[in-house]
C-alpha positions as CSV (number, residue, x, y, z in Angstrom):
1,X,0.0,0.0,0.0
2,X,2.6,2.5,1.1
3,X,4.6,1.8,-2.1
4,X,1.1,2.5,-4.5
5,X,1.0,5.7,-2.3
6,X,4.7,6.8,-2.8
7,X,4.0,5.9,-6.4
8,X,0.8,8.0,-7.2
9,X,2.8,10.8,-5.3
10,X,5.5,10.9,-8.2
11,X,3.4,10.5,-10.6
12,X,1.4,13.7,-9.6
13,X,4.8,15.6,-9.2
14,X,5.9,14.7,-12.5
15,X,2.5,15.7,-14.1
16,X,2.8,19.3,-11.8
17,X,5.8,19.7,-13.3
18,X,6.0,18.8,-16.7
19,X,4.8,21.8,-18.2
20,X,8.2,23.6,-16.5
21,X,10.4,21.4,-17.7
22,X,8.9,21.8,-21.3
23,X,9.3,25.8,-20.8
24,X,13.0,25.5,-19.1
25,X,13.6,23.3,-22.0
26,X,12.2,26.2,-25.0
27,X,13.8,28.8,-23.3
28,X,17.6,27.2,-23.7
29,X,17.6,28.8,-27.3
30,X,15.7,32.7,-27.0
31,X,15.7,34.4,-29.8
32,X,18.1,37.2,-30.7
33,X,17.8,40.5,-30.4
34,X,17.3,41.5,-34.1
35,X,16.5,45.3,-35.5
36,X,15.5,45.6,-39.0
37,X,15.8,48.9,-40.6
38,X,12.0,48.2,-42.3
39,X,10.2,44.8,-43.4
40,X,8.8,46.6,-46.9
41,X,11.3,48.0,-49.1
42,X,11.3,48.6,-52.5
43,X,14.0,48.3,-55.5
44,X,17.1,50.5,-54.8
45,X,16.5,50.5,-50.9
46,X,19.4,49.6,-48.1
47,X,18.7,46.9,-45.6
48,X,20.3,47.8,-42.4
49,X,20.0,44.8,-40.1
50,X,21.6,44.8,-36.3
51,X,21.5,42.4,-33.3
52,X,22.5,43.6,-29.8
53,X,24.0,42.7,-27.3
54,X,26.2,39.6,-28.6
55,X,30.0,38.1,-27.7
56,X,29.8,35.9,-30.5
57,X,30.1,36.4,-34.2
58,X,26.7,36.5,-36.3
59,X,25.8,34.7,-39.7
60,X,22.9,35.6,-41.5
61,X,21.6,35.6,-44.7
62,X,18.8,37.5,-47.2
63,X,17.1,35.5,-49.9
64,X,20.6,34.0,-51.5
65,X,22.9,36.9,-50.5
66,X,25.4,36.4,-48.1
67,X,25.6,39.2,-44.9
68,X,28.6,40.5,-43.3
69,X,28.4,41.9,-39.8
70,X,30.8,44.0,-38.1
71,X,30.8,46.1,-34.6
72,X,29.1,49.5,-34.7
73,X,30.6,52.3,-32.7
74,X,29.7,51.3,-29.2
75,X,31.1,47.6,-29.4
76,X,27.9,45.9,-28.3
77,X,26.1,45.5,-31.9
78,X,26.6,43.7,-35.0
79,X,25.6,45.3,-38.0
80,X,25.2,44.0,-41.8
81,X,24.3,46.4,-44.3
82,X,22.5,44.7,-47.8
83,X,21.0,46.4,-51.1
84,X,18.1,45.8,-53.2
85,X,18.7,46.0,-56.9
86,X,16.7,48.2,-59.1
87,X,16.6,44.6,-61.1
88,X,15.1,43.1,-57.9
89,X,12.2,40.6,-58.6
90,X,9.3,42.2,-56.2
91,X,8.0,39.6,-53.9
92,X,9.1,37.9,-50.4
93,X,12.4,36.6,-49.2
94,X,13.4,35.6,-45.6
95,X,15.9,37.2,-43.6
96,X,17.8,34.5,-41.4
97,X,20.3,35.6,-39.0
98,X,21.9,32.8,-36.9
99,X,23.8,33.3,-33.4
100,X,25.3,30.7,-31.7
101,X,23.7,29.3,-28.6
102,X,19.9,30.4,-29.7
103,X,17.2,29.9,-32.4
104,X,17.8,31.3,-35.6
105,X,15.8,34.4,-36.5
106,X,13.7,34.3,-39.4
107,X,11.7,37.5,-41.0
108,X,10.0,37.4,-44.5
109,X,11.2,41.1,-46.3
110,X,8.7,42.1,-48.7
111,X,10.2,44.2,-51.9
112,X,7.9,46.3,-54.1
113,X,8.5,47.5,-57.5
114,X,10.0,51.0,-57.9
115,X,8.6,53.4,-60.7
116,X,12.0,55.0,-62.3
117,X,10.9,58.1,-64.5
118,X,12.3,58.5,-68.3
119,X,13.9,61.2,-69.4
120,X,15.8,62.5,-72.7
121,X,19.3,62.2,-72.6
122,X,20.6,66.0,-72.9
123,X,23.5,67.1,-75.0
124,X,24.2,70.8,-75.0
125,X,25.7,72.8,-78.1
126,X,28.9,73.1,-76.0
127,X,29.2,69.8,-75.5
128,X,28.9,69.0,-79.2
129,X,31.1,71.0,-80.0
130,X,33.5,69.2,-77.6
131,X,32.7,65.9,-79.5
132,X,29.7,64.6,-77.4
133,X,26.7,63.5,-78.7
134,X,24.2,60.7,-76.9
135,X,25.3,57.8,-78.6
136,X,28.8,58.1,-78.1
137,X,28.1,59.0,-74.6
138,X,25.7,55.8,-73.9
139,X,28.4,53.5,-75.4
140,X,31.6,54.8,-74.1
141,X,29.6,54.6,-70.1
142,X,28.1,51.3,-71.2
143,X,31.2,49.4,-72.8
144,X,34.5,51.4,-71.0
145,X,33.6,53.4,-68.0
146,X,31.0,51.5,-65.9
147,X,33.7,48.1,-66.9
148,X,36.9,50.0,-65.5
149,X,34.8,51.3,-62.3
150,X,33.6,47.7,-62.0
151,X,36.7,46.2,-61.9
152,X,37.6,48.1,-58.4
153,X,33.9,47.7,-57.3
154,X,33.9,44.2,-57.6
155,X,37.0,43.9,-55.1
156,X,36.0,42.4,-51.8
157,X,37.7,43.9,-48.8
158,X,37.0,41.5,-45.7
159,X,37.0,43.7,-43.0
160,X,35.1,46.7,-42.7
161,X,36.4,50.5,-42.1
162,X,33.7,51.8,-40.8
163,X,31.7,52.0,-37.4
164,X,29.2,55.1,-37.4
165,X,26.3,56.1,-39.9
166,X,27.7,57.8,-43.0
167,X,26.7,61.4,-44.2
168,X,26.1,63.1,-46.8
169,X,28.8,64.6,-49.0
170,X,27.5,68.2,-49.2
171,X,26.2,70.3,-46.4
172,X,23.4,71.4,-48.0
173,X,21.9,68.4,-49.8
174,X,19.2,69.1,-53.3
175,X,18.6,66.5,-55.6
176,X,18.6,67.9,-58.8
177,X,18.7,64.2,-60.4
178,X,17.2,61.5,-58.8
179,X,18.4,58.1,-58.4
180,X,17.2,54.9,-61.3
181,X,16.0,57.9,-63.8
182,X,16.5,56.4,-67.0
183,X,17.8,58.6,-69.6
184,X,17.4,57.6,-72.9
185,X,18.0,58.9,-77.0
186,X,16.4,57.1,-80.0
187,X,16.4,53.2,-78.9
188,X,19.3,53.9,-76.2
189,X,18.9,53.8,-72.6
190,X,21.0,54.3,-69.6
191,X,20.0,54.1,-66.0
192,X,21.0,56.6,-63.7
193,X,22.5,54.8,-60.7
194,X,23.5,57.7,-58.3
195,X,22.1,61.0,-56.9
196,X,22.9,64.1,-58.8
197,X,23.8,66.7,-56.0
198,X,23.5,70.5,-56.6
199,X,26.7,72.1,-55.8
200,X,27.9,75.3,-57.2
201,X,31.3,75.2,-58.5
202,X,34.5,74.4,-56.3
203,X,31.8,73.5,-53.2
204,X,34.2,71.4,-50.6
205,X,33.3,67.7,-51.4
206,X,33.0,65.7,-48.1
207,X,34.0,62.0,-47.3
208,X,30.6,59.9,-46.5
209,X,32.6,57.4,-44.0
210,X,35.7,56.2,-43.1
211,X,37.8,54.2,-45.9
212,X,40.2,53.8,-48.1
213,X,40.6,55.7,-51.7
214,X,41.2,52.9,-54.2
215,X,40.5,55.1,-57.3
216,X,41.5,58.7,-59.0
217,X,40.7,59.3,-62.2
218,X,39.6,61.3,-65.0
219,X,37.4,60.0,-67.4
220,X,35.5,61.0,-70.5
221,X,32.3,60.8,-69.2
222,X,32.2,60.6,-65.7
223,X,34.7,63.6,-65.7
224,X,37.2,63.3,-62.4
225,X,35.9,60.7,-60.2
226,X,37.1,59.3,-56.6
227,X,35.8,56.1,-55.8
228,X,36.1,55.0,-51.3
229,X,36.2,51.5,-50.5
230,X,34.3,51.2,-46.8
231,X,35.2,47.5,-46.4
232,X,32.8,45.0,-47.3
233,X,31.7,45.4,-50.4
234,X,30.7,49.2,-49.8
235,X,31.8,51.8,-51.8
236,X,30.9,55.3,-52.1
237,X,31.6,57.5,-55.3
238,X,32.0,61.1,-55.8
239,X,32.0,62.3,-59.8
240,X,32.5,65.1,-62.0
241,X,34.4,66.9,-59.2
242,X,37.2,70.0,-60.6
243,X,39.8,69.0,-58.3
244,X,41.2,65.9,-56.2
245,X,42.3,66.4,-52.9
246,X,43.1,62.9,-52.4
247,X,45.5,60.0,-53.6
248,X,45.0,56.5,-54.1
249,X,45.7,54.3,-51.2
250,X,45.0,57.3,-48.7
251,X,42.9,56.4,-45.6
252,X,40.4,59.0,-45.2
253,X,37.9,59.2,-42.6
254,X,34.2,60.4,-42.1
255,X,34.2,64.1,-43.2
256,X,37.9,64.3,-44.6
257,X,37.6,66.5,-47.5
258,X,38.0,64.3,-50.9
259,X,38.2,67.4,-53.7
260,X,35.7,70.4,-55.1
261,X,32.8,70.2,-57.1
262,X,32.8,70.7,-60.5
263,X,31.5,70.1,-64.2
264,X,34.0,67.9,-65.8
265,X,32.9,64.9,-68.3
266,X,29.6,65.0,-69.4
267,X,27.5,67.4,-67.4
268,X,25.5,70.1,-68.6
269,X,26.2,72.3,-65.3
270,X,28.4,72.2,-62.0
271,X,27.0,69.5,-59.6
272,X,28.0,66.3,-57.9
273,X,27.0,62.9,-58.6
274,X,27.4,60.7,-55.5
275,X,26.8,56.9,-55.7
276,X,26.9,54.0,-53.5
277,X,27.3,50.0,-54.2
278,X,26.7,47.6,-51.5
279,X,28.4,44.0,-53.0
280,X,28.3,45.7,-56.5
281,X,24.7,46.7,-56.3
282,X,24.1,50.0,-56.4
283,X,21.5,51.6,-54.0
284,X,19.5,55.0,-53.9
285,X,23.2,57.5,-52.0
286,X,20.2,59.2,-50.1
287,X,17.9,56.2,-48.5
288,X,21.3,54.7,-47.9
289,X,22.8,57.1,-45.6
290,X,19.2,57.5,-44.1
291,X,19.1,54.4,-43.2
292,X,22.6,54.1,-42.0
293,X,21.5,55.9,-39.1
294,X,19.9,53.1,-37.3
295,X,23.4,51.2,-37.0
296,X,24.0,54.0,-34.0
């Protein structure tokens, strides 16, 4: 009797305590702590993703592309920065992000389709006279200049330069050329995969982050152009300026002063085009550094 007793006593305790030990047992792996800069974005946008508060090195990944995290200013985040391509497929693709020691996090991002305007390619009299004219224009971007800047975007650096948000390269910031316009003559097109900036002639240009200057060059089209690599696939690029006030191979950091405005190449008037890549997809200069703010 008194062992039926001491029998029907465990078998109550266990039952009492089951549920805890299922709960203890969940618990082991908690989810990390994840901020994503926005779960809708459209073609062109950044994705600024950052978990806080972990020792250990993160892995994650969006749809097929690979993220690299490093430490934001304070040391206690990780932060992986990702761009959408104006080529993007709208639709849904999962965000995973992996820490050791807990349960992977997993967040569906939704991308929209972006409406980019059309406009006519503009060629001045002065610049025909200087031996522009669209076509040549469209071809020598298309075939020699985007291929020689590609060949120093496409370089992976696997660390990263930077820790705070970037900025913008002008103080005061007008778009007088928006990002993805497609400019086109006859049956040519060209996409227009930066910001055009105004800035009045010889107006100080301004590094967006800290980096490394991997390219200074003058080229037909694109006039003088300094292209920063940030480390991890992102560059930012600063075009058409009238004068370099950096080298190759200099480390510059956030702010440094990179040349002066200007209206060399093909531009009708004194401005400054500034682009971004991310992994050699290039992303709206103005969402990006808007975005970038989050990584604080």
């Amino acid at each position: 009797m008194c062992h039926k007793v001491l029998f029907v006593l465990i078998s109550v305790a266990a039952a009492i305590l089951a549920p805890f030990c299922v709960a203890l047992a969940d618990n082991q792996y908690p989810n990390p702590d994840v901020f994503v800069s926005s779960d809708v974005l459209s073609q062109g946008d950044t994705l600024l993703v950052v978990v806080k508060n972990e020792a250990n090195e993160i892995t994650g990944r969006f749809g097929s592309t690979k993220l690299y995290f490093f430490r934001n200013q304070s040391n206690k985040d990780w932060v992986a920065i990702t761009g959408i391509s104006v080529n993007k497929i709208p639709g849904e693709y999962k965000l995973t992000i992996n820490v050791s020691g807990k349960a992977a996090y997993e967040k569906n991002i939704t991308i929209t389709d972006r409406y980019f305007s059309e406009t006519e390619l503009v060629v001045t009299q002065e610049l025909l006279q200087q031996g522009y004219t669209a076509k040549n224009i469209i071809s020598n971007i298309i075939n020699k200049e985007n291929k020689l800047l590609n060949k120093t975007l496409s370089v992976f650096t696997p660390v990263s330069y930077v820790a705070k948000p970037f900025v913008y390269p002008v103080f005061i910031v007008k778009d007088v050329g928006s990002f993805g316009n497609i400019r086109k003559s006859k049956s040519s097109k060209i996409q227009h995969l930066g910001v055009d900036l105004n800035a009045p002639l010889n107006t100080p240009v301004y590094c967006a982050n800290d980096g490394k200057v991997v390219f200074v060059k003058n080229m037909q089209d694109y006039g003088n152009t300094v292209i920063v690599d940030h480390g991890l696939g992102v560059y930012s690029l600063y075009l058409h300026l009238n004068r370099f006030s950096v080298r190759t191979g200099q480390m510059v950091r956030l702010g440094d002063n990179i040349g002066l405005s200007g209206n060399s190449g093909y531009s009708i008037e004194p401005h400054l085009h500034f682009g971004i890549t991310i992994q050699g997809v290039a992303v709206d200069p103005l969402e990006f550094v808007w975005t970038t703010q989050g990584m604080k």
